[in-house]
C-alpha beads as a LAMMPS data file, in Angstrom:
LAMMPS data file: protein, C-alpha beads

106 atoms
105 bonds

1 atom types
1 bond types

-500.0 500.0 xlo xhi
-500.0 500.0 ylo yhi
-500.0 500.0 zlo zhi

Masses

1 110.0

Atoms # bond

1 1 1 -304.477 376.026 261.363
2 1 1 -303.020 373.773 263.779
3 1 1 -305.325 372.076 266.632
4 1 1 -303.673 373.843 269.884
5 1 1 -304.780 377.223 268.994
6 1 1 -308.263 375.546 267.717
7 1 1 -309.589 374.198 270.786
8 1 1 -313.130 374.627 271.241
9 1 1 -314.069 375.532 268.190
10 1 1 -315.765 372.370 266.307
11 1 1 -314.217 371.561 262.612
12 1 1 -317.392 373.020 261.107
13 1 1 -316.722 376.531 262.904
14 1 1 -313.369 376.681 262.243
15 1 1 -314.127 376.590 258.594
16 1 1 -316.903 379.332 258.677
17 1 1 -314.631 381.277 260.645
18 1 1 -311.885 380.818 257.655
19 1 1 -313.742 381.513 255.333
20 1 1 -315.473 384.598 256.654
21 1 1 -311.829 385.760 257.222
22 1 1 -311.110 385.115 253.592
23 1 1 -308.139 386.766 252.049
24 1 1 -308.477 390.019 253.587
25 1 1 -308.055 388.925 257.716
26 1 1 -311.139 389.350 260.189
27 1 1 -312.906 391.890 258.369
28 1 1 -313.869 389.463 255.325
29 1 1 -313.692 392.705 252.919
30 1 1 -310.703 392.617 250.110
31 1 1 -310.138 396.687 251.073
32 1 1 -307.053 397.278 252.606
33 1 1 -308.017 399.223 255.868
34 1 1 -306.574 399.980 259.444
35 1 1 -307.223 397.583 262.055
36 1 1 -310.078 399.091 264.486
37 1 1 -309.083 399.630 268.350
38 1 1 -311.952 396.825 268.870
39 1 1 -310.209 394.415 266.203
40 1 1 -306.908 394.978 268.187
41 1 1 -308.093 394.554 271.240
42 1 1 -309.999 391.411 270.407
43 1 1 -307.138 390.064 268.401
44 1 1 -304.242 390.737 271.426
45 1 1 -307.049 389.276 273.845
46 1 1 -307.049 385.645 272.071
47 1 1 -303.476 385.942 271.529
48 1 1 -303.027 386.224 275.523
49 1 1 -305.625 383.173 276.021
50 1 1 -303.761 381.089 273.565
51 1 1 -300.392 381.848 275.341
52 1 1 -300.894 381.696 279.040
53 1 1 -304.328 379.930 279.373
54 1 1 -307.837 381.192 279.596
55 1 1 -307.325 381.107 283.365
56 1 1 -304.897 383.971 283.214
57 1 1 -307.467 386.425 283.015
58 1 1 -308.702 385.257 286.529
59 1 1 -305.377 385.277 287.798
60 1 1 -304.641 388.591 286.892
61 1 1 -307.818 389.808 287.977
62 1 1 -307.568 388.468 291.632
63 1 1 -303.676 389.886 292.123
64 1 1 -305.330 393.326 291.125
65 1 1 -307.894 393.153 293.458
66 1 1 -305.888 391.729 296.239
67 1 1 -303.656 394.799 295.702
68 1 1 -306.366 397.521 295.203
69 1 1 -307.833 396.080 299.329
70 1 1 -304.313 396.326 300.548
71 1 1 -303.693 399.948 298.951
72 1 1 -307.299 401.576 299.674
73 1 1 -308.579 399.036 302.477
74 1 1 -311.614 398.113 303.494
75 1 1 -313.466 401.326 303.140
76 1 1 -313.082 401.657 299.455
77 1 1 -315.005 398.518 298.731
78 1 1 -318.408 400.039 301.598
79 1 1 -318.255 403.062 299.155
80 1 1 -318.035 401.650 295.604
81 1 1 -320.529 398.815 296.950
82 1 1 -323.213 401.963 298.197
83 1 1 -322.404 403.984 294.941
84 1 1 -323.642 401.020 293.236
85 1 1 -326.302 400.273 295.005
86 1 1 -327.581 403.990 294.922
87 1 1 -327.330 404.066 291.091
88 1 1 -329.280 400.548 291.177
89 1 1 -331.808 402.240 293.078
90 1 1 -331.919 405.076 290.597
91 1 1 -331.903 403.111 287.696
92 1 1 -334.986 401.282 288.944
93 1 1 -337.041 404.011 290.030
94 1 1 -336.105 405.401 286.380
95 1 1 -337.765 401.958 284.466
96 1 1 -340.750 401.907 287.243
97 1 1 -341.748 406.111 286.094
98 1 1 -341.734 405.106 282.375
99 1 1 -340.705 407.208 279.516
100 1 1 -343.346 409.671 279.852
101 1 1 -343.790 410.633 283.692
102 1 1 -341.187 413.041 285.438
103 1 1 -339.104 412.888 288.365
104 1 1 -340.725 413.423 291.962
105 1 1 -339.223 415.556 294.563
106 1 1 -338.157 413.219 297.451

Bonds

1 1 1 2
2 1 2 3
3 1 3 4
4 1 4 5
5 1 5 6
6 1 6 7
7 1 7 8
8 1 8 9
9 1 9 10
10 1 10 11
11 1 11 12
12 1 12 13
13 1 13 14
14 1 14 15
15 1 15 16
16 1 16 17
17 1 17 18
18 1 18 19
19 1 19 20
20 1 20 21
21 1 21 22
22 1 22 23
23 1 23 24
24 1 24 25
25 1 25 26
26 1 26 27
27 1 27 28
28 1 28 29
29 1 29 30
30 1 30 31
31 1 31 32
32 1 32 33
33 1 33 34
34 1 34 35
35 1 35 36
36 1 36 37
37 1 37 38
38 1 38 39
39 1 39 40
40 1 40 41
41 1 41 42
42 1 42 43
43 1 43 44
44 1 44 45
45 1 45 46
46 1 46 47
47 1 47 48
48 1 48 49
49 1 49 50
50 1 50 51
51 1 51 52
52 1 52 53
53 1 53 54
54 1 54 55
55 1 55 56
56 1 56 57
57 1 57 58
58 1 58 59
59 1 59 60
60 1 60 61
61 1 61 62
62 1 62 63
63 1 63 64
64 1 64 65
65 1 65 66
66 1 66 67
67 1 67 68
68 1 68 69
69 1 69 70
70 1 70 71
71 1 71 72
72 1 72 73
73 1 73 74
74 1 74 75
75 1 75 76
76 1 76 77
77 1 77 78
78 1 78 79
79 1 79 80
80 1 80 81
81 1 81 82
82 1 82 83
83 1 83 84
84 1 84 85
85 1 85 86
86 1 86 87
87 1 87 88
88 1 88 89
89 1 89 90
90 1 90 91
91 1 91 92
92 1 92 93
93 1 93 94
94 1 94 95
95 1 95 96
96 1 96 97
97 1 97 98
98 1 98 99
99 1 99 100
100 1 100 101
101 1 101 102
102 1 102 103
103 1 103 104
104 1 104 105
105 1 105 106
């Protein structure tokens, strides 16, 4: 493996990480199987990185937003902020009851 698509990963790592691959790809198993959707999607993910930058992501990721608050405005973002916050709410009262003690009435 060449050093450009290595960065970050200390000499050491990189041959754990070959070795755990072994003959048989990312699995480490010698059975032939399918790739997994989770293998596929990690696999196309580093691919991306490699290609355009680990920065890319964040990129991407701001253009959507900027396009979802000119689409839905303002109002979408008060809405999915106080659906949050009401399941945050919920969620806490939930772990404050305990396992064993049911819901109250409000």
């Amino acid at each position: 493996m060449d050093q450009e698509h290595n960065e970050g990963n200390l000499p050491e790592e990189q041959g754990a990480q070959e070795q755990q691959q072994g003959a048989a790809g990312v699995s480490g198993t010698n059975e032939e199987r399918p790739m997994t959707i989770a293998e596929a999607a990690r696999k196309g993910g580093n691919t991306t990185k490699q290609r355009y930058g680990p920065d890319f992501y964040s990129r991407i990721g701001r253009k959507g937003g900027q396009r979802v608050a000119k689409e839905r405005g303002p109002e979408f973002y008060s809405e999915i902020g106080r659906k949050g916050g009401e399941a945050r709410v919920a969620q806490s009262r939930r772990l404050e009851r305990g396992p064993d003690e049911e819901p109250q009435k409000e």
